[in-house]
N, C-alpha and C positions, 0 to 999 in steps of 0.2 A: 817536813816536805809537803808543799802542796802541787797538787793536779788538776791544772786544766785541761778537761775533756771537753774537745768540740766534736761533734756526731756532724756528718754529712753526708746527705743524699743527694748522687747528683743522676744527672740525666743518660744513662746510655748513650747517647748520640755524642757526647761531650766527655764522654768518661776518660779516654786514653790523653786526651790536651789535656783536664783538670787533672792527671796524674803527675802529669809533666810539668805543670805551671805550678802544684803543691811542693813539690821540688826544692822551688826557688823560694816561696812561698814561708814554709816552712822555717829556712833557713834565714831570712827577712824576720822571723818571731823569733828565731833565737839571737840574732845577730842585734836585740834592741838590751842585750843582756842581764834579760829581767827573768831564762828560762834557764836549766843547766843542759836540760836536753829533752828529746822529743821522739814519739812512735807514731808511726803510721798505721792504721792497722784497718783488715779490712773486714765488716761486720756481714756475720755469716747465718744472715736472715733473708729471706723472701719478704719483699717488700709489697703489701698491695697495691700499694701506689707505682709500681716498678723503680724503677734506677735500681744503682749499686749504693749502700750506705759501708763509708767510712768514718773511722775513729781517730782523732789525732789528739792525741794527751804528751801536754807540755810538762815538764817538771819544774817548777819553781822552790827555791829555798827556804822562802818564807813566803807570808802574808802579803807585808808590805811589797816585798816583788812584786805578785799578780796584784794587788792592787794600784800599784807604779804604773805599770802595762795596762789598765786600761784607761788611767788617766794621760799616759803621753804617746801609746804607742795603737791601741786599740780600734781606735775608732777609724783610721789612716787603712789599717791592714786588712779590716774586714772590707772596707770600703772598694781594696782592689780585685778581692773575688766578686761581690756586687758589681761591681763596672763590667767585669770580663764575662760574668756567667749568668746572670742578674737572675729570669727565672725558671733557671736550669737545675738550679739547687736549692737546699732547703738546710736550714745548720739550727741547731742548740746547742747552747753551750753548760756545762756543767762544773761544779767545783767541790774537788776532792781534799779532805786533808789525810793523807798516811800514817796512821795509827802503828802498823808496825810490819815489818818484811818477816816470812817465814822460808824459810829452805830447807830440805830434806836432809837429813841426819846419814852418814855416812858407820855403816856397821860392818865390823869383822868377823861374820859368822863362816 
């Protein structure tokens, strides 16, 4: 399994619309069905730069998925938070591959 993590800071003044517009947003990257599924999450740092930074990490199956998605779907998607928010926000994007899932062992004491 791979992980696309995108980081974004966006502006206080625009925060409560870009939560709402990530929404749809979101579901527009899984809906090109190159992700199996996705988090939103919100990153719990003081920025000096201010805004609020959030974390959205897609799951894809494989390689070739996320590298599918940015050659037919990528360029399109980013392009519509650039239009709506331009520069309100600030994004990196990151790539993870999942070496292996741990869970906590359940005991009978």
């Amino acid at each position: 399994m791979y992980i696309y993590n995108v980081t974004i800071n966006i502006d206080d003044d625009v925060k409560d619309e870009w939560l709402t517009w990530m929404e749809t947003h979101i579901l527009d990257v899984l809906n090109t069905g190159k992700f199996v599924a996705a988090k939103l999450t919100q990153v719990l740092v003081e920025e000096e730069m201010g805004g609020t930074t959030y974390s959205v990490q897609y799951t894809a199956k494989t390689k070739e998925d996320l590298q599918n998605y940015y050659k037919e779907d990528a360029r399109r998607l980013r392009g519509d938070g650039l239009r709506k928010f331009g520069n309100k926000m600030v994004a990196f994007r990151t790539e993870l591959r999942l070496i292996k899932e741990f869970y906590p062992t359940t005991s009978n004491n």
